[in-house]
N, C-alpha and C positions, 0 to 999 in steps of 0.2 A: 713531405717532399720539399717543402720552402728551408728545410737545416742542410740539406746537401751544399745548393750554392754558397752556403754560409763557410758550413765546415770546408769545402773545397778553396775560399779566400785563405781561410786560417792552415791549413794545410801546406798554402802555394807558398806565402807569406813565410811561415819558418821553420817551415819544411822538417828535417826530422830532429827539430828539438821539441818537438811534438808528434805524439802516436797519438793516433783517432780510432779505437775499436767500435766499430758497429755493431751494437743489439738489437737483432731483429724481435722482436715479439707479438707473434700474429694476433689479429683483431677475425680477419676471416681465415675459415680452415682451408682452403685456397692458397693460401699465405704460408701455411707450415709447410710445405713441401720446398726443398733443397733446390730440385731442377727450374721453381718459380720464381722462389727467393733470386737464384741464379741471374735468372733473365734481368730481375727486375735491379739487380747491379749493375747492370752491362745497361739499361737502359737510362736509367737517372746517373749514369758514368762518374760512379763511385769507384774511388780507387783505395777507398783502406779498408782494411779487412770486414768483418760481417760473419756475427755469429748466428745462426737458425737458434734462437731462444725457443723452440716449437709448444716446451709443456713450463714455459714462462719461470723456468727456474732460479733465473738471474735478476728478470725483472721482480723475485716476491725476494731475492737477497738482498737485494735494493731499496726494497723499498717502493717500485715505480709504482706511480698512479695515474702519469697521463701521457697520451704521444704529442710530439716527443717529449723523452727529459735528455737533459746533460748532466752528466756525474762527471765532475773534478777530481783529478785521481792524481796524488804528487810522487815525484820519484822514489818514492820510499814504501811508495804504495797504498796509503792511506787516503779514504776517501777524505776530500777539503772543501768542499761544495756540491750545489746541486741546485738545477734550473729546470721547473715544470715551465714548457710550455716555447714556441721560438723566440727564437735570439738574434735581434738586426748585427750583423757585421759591426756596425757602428758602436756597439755596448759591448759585444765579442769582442772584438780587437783589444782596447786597453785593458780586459778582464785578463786575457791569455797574458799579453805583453805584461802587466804587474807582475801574475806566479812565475810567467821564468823570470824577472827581474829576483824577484826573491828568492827563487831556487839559485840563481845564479851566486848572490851573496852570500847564502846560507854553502855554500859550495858544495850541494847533492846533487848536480847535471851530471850524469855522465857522460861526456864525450863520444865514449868509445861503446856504449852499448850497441848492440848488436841489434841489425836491422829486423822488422818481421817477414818472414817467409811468408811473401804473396801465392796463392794459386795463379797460376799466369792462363789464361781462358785467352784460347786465341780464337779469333772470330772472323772469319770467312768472309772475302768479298763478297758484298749483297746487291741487288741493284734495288733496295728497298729496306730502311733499316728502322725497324719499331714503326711503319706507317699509323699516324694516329685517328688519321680523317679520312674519310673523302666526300667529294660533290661532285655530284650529273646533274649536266648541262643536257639538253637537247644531239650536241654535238662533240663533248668531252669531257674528260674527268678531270678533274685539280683535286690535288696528293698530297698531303702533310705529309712528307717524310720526314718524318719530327726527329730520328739519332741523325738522320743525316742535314738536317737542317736546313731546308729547302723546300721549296713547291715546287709541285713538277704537272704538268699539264701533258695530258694520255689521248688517245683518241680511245674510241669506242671498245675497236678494238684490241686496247692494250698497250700500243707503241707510245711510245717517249718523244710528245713533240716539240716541249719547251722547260728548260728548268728556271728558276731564280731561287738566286741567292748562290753563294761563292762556296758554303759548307763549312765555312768557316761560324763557330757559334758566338755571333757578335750582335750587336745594335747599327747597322749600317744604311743608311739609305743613298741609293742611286742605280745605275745601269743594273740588268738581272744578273749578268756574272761578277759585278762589283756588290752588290748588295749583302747583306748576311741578315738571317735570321737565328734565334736559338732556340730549338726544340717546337716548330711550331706545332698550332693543334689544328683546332676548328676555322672553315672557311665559309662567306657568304659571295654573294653574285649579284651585280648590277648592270647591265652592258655590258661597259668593255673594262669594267672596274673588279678586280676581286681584293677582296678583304680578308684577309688572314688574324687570327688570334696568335702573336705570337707569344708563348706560353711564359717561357723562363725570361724574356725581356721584360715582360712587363707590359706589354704595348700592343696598339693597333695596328696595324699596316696594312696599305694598299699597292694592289698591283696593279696599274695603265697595262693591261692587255696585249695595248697596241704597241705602244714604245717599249714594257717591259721593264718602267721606272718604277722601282718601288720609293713608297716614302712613309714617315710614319705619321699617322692619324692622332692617336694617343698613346698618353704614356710620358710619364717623363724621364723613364729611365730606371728608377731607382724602385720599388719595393714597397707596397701598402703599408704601414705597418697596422691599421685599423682598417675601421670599414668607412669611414670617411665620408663627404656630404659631397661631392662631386667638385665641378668647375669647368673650366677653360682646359681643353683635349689636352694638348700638348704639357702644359704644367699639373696634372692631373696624377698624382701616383696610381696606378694600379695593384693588382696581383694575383696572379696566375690567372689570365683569362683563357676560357679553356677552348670555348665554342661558342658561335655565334649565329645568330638569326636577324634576317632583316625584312621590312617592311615600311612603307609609308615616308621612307627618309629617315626610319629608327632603325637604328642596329642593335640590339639584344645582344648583351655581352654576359655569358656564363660564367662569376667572376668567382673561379672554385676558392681562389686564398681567403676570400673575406665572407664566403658561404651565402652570396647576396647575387644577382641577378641585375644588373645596370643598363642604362640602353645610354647610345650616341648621338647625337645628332647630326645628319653628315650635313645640314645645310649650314646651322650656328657652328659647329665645333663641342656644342657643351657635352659634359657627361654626366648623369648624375644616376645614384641608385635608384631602382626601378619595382626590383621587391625584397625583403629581408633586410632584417634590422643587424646582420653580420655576426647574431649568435649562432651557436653548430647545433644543429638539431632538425627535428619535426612537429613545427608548428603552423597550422593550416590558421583561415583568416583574411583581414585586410591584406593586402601587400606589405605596407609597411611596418606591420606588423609580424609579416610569417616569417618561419626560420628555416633553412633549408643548411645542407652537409656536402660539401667541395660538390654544386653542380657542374656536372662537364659534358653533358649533350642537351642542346635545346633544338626544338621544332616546331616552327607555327604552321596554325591549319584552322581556319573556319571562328577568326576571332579570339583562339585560344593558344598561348605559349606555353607546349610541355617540355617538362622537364625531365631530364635523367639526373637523380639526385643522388649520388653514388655512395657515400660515403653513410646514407640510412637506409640504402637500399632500395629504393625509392623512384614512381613516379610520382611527378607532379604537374597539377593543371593551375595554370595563371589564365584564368580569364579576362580579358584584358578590357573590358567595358562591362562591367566596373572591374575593379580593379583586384581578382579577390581568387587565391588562393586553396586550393583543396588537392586532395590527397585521392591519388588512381588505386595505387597501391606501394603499402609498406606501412609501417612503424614506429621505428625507432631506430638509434644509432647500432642497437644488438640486440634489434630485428633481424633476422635475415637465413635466407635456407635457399633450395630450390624444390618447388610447389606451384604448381597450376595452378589456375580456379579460378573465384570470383572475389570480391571485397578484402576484406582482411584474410580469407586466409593463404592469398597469395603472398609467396616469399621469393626476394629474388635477391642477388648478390655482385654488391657494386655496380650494377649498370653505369655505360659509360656512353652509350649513344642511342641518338632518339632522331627518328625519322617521321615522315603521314603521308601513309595513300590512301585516299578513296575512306576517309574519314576512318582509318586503322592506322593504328600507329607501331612500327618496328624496330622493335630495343635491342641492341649488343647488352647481353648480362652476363658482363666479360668475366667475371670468377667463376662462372657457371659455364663458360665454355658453348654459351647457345645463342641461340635467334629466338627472340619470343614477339608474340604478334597478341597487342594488349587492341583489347576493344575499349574507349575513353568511356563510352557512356552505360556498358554494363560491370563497370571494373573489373574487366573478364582476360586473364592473361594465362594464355597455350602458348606449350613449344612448337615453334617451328622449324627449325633450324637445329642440327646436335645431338648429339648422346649425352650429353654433359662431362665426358671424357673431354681431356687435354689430346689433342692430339693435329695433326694436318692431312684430311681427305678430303675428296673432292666425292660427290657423289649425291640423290637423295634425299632432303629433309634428315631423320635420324641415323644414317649413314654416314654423313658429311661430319667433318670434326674439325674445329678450331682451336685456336689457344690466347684466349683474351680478347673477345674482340673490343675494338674502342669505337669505333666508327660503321655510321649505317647511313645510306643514301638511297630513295628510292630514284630511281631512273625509267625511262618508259618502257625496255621489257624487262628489265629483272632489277634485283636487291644488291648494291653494292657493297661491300662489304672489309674495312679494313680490319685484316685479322693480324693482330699487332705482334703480337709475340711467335706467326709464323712468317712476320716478314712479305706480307703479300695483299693484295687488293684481290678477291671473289669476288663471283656474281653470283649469284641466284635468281634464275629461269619462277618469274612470276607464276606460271600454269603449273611446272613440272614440279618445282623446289629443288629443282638438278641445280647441287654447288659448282661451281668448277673457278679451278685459278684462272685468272686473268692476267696478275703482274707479279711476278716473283720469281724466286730463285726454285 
């Protein structure tokens, strides 16, 4: 997800003296489906083409061994390079600008070739586009409307009573209709403070409640390219912070790009990593020692910061006195199914958010299309929520059907529920397990 904004520079930059084909080649079987793939272009608003590699046929012509790679490919067609692993804009840039330099001299550009026939997917006014998040309040809900790039503040029930940000996917801080965010995700709450993770910036932000000033926290704009040893908010790179938890004047920032877990300090300003040494994996242990895979839902409850660890499949418990890391359930990076149960032979697929009530905790196991209700201390995790079908009903516990969910908020009568890829925020009736939409199209 971190080579989009890349290739989308290099795309803008010299536009079609350069073709960008996308190879998709799925990790989860989630992933091989057309109508998924689909969404999942429209959502990370990739505009060059994209092939379903579904039985990795291209990737074993290839060669490939790891996501992503880059194949260099020269007007003549011959492969000329090739890059396991991402690529800062910064080392991009002069790499592309050399080859057409040379292709230029060498005189094989074609001018005149012929553009590629896009599929043109036209997409529907929404009043809700890929929602990523949500949090309940006592008295409202705040909306990552992450395509649309925005927070949006809901009453109870349903209605639209405040937006910020301009929709424009920018780095902006000030008034809520002058502000911009891009793609935000996860939010936390302090008074009249909310705190937004905004994702593709890179940064923290907050939103004055009361006046509707956003400004930013952290971040300095620019792109991790490591996992880094913290500092001073502001001059701080991040990367891709996904979700956030706060406590005690710490903010717990889910930092999926560097595979590490960081906390804030909202009274110094400092940041510094918190658990995970920023290798991609599952490894239990110290903190600063364990390794966790693009975490992007966290939840604290009774001492203890879990985690949705999406990318092994994965929950995870950060006990946070002392300081020490262990495993709910999952794996490995290809680990992963869907499977009930207890200890290891539960399998779950990508989890993307993590909620706790009443000492249970409530997971989106967004490739899986359900709500699962994980007990921490018998490592015990049931469906709750789903048929495991892709689909949008309202209805029931295994009745009810989603399509990705990313976000889970418990509230005081029901389960919140941002179902991402139908464009909508559900609830779920605590007693009954009755789904029903709340904000959507």
């Amino acid at each position: 997800m971190h080579t989009f904004p890349q290739l989308r520079k290099i795309e803008r930059k010299y536009g079609d003296r350069v073709i960008v084909v996308g190879v998709h080649s799925p990790k989860f079987p989630a992933e091989r489906d057309t109508a998924n793939l689909r969404e999942a272009v429209l959502r990370y608003r990739i505009e060059h083409p994209v092939v379903n590699d579904r039985d990795f046929a291209v990737w074993n012509q290839f060669g490939g061994r790891a996501w992503p790679t880059l194949m260099f490919v020269d007007p003549q067609g011959r492969v000329i390079g090739k890059h396991e692993g991402e690529l800062p804009f910064e080392q991009f840039d002069p790499l592309v600008g050399g080859m057409l330099k040379e292709f230029e001299q060498r005189g094989i550009l074609d001018p005149n070739a012929a553009a590629i026939e896009l599929e043109q997917i036209q997409e529907p006014a929404r009043r809700l586009k890929f929602p990523g998040k949500v949090l309940a309040t006592d008295d409202a809900l705040y909306i990552a409307d992450t395509n649309h790039h925005r927070i949006l503040k809901a009453g109870l029930d349903g209605s639209i009573l405040m937006s910020y940000g301009s929709g424009a996917p920018e780095l902006l801080d000030g008034p809520a209709g002058e502000a911009a965010f891009q793609q935000p995700q996860g939010m936390a709450k302090s008074g009249t403070t909310l705190y937004v993770a905004d994702t593709e910036n890179h940064a923290i932000r907050s939103i004055d409640l009361e006046s509707g000033v956003v400004a930013t926290l952290a971040g300095s704009g620019a792109q991790a390219v490591g996992a880094g040893t913290g500092g001073p908010g502001r001059s701080t790179a991040l990367s891709s912070p996904w979700d956030l938890a706060l406590a005690g004047g710490l903010l717990y920032i889910a930092m999926a790009g560097t595979h590490q877990i960081w906390s804030l300090d909202l009274k110094t300003g400092h940041l510094a990593p918190f658990a995970g040494t920023g290798r991609e994996g599952l490894l239990d242990g110290p903190a600063a020692d364990a390794w966790f895979a693009q975490p992007s839902g966290l939840a604290l409850a009774d001492g203890h910061l879990y985690v949705a660890d999406s990318e092994v499949s994965a929950v995870r418990d950060i006990e946070l006195r002392p300081r020490v890391v262990t495993t709910i359930a999952g794996e490995d990076l290809f680990v992963f199914g869907d499977q009930d149960g207890a200890g290891d032979a539960v399998r779950l697929q990508h989890p993307l958010g993590i909620t706790a009530r009443d000492g249970v905790l409530f997971l989106a196991d967004a490739y899986n299309n359900k709500i699962k209700r994980v007990e921490p201390q018998r490592r015990a995790v049931t469906t709750w929520l789903g048929s495991g079908a892709a689909g949008r009903t309202d209805g029931p516990g295994s009745a009810a059907a989603f399509r990705e969910p990313g976000g889970v908020c418990a509230g005081t009568t029901g389960l919140y529920i941002a179902d991402t890829n139908n464009h909508r925020i559900a609830v779920a009736d605590w007693a009954s397990g009755m789904v029903r939409t709340l904000i959507g199209d």
